[in-house]
C-alpha positions in Angstrom: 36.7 -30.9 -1.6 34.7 -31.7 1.6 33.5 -28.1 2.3 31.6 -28.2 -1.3 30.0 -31.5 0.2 28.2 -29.6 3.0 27.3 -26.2 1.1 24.2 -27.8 -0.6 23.3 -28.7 3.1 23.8 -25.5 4.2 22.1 -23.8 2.2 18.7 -26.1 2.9 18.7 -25.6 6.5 19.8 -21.6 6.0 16.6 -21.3 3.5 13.6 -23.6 5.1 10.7 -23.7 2.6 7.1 -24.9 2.7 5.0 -24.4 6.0 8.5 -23.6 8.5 9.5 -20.8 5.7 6.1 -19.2 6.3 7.0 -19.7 10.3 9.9 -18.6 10.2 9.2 -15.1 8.2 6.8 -14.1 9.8 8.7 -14.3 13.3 11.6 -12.7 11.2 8.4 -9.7 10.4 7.3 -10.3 14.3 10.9 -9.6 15.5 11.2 -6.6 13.2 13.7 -8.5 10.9 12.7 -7.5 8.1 15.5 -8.0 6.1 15.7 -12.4 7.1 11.6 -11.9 6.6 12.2 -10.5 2.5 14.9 -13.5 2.2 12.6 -16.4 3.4 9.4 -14.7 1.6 10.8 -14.5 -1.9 11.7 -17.8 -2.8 8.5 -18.9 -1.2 6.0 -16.3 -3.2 7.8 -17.0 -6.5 6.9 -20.5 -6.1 3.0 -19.6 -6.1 2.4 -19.9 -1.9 -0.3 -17.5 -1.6 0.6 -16.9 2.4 4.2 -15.7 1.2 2.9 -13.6 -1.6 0.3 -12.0 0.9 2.8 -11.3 3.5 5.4 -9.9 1.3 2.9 -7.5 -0.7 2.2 -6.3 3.1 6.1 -6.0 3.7 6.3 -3.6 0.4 3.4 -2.0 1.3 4.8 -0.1 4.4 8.1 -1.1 4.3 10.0 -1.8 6.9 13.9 -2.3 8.4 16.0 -3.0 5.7 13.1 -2.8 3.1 12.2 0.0 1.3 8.6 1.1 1.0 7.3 -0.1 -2.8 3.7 0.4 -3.7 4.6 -1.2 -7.2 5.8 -4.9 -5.4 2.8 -4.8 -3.2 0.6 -4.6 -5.4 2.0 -6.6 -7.3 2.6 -9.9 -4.7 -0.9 -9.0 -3.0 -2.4 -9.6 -6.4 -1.4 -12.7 -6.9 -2.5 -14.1 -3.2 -5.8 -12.5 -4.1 -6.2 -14.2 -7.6 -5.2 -17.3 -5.4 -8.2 -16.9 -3.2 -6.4 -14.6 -0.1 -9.2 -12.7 1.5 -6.5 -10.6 3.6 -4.6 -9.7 0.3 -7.4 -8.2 -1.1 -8.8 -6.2 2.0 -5.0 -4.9 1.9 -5.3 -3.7 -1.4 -8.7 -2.2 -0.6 -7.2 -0.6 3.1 -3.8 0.8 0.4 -6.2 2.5 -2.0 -8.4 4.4 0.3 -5.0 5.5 2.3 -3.0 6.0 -0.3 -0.5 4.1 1.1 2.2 3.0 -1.4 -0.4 3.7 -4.3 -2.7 6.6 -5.6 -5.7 7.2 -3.3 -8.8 5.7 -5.4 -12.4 4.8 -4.1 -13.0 2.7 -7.3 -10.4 0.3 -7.0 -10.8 0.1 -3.2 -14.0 -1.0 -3.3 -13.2 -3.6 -5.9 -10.9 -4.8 -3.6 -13.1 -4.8 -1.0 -15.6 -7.1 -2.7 -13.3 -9.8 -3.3 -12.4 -9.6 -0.6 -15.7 -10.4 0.8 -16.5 -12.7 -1.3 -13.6 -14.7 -1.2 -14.3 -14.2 2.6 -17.8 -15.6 2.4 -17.1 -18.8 0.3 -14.6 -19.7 2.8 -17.2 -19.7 5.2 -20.0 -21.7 3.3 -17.1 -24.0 2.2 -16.1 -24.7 6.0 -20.0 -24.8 6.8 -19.7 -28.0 4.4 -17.1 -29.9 6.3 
């Protein structure tokens, strides 16, 4: 009975969330553990973190150790971060669609990309101008 008592604690300090999630995956990316990186980044993007989303998207986008290359789930993850206001998600998409990397090549949708992208780069600036 006492080993059940300490799983729930395990399983917090195995799966960190918030801010030391974000840390720790993207050393886990850094380290070229990409596997530990998809485990921490999941839970993390499900939950709406834009960071998480964004870094995962550019996990699937060219793959890595343990994690297959999947133009689909980038997209898909860097997206959302975008639609959350992630300048670096949508340049991504932008940099993906003029390479062709994980998607079809198209000039269209990469320069879409590439204006949020500035856009969402120059309201972060007027909106730190403010502070």
């Amino acid at each position: 009975m006492k080993r059940y008592i300490f799983l729930p604690l395990l399983l917090i300090l195995a799966f960190p969330a918030g801010a030391d999630g974000i840390d720790d995956a993207a050393a886990a990316m850094d380290a070229g553990d990409h596997s530990r990186a998809l485990l921490l980044l999941r839970p993390l993007a499900r939950d709406g973190n834009a960071d998480a989303q964004y870094l995962l998207g550019s996990l699937f986008s060219s793959g890595g150790t343990g994690v297959a290359q999947d133009g689909k789930e980038a997209v898909k993850w860097l997206e959302r971060a975008a639609g959350q206001g992630h300048h670096q998600a949508a340049n991504t998409l932008g940099m993906m669609y003029v390479s062709g990397l994980g998607v079809k090549i198209d000039e269209t949708e990469a320069k879409k990309w590439f204006a949020l992208a500035a856009k969402i780069a120059e309201a972060n600036d007027k909106s730190s101008d403010c502070e």
